[in-house]
C-alpha positions in Angstrom: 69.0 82.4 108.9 70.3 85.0 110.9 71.6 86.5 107.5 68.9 86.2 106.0 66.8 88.3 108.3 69.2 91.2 108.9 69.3 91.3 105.0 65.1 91.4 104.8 65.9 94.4 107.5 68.4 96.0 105.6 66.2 96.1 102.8 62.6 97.3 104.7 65.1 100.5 106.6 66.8 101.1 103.1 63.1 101.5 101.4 61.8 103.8 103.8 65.3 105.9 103.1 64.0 105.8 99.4 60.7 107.0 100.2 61.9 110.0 102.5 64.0 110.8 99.4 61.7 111.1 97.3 59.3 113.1 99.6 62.4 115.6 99.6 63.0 115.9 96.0 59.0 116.3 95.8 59.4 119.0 98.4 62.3 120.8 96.6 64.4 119.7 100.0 67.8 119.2 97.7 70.3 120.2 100.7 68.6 117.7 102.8 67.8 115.6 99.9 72.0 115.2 99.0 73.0 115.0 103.0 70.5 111.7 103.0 72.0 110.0 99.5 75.6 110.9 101.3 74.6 109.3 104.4 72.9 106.2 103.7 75.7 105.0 100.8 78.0 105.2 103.8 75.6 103.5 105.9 74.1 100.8 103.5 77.4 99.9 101.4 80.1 101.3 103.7 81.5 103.5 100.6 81.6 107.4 99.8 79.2 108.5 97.0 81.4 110.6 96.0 84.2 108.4 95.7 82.3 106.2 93.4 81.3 109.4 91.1 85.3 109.7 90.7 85.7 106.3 89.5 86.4 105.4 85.7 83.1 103.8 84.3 85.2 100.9 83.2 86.8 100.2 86.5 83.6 101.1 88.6 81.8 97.2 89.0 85.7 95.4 89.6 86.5 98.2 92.0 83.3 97.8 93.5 83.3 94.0 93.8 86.7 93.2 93.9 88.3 95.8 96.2 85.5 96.7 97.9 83.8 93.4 98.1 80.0 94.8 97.9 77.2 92.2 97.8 74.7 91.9 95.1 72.2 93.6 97.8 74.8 96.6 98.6 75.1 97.2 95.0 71.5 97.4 94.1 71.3 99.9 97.3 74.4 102.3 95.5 72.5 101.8 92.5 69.3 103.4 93.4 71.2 105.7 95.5 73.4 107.0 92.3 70.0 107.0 90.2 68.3 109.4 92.6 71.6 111.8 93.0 71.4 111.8 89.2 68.0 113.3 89.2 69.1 115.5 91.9 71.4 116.7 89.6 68.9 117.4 86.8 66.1 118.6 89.1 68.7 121.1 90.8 69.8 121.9 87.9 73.6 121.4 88.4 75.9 120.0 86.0 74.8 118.1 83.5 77.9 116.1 83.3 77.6 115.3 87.0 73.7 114.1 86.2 75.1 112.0 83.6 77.9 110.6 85.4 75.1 109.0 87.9 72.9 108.0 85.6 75.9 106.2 83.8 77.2 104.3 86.2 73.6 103.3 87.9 73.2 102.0 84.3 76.8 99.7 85.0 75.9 98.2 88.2 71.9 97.6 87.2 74.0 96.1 84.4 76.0 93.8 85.9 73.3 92.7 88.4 71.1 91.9 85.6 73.5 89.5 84.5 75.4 88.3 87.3 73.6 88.6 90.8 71.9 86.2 92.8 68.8 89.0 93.1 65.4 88.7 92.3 65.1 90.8 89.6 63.2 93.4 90.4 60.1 95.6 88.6 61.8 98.8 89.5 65.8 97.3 88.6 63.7 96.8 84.7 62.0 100.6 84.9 65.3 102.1 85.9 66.9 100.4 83.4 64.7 100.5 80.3 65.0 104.4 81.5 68.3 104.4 81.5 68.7 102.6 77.9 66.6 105.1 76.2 69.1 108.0 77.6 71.9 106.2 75.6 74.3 107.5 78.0 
């Protein structure tokens, strides 16, 4: 039980995060806006965001499960997290292959949670993803 509630908590802190992101992409805010994604991956899934940019796409979901040992719920959180650098990326109009990069490997992990996590699956996992399907990254 105990579990359980400091995953409900988790999840209520790591929305708010989402929701001051997306008040600082609104606001133009990208220095701020790339500090925040930077901190909270280290905070939520205990992993870099830029290390998991410099993986290979087809070791990225073993590394992350296997070495790292992330939960379904910690995966989800990187996913998100990797969507919203990604349209960082294209708002700040850096490079395109770093946008793409994100957005590719969100795509893997909302993947593989689709079709192997023990997650409710989620309005917002199906938006991203239908999102990210008509990229055809």
């Amino acid at each position: 039980m105990l579990k359980r509630d400091y995953l409900v908590k988790q999840f209520e802190e790591f929305g708010k995060v989402m929701a001051v992101l997306l008040g600082l992409k609104r606001d133009g805010k990208f220095s701020e806006l790339s500090s925040l994604i930077f901190d909270s991956a280290i905070k939520y899934t205990s992993t870099e965001i830029d290390f998991v940019e410099s993986l290979k796409n087809d070791e990225l979901v073993s590394m992350l499960t296997q070495e790292k040992k992330l939960s379904d719920e910690q995966l989800k959180m990187l996913a998100d997290l990797l969507f919203e650098k990604a349209s960082f990326y294209s708002t700040n109009n850096s490079d395109e292959l770093q946008s793409d990069n994100c957005y590719k490997k969100s795509y893997l992990i909302y993947s593989f949670l689709k079709e192997h996590a023990t997650l409710n699956y989620s309005l917002d996992m199906h938006y991203k993803l239908e999102v990210l399907e008509k990229m055809k990254l």
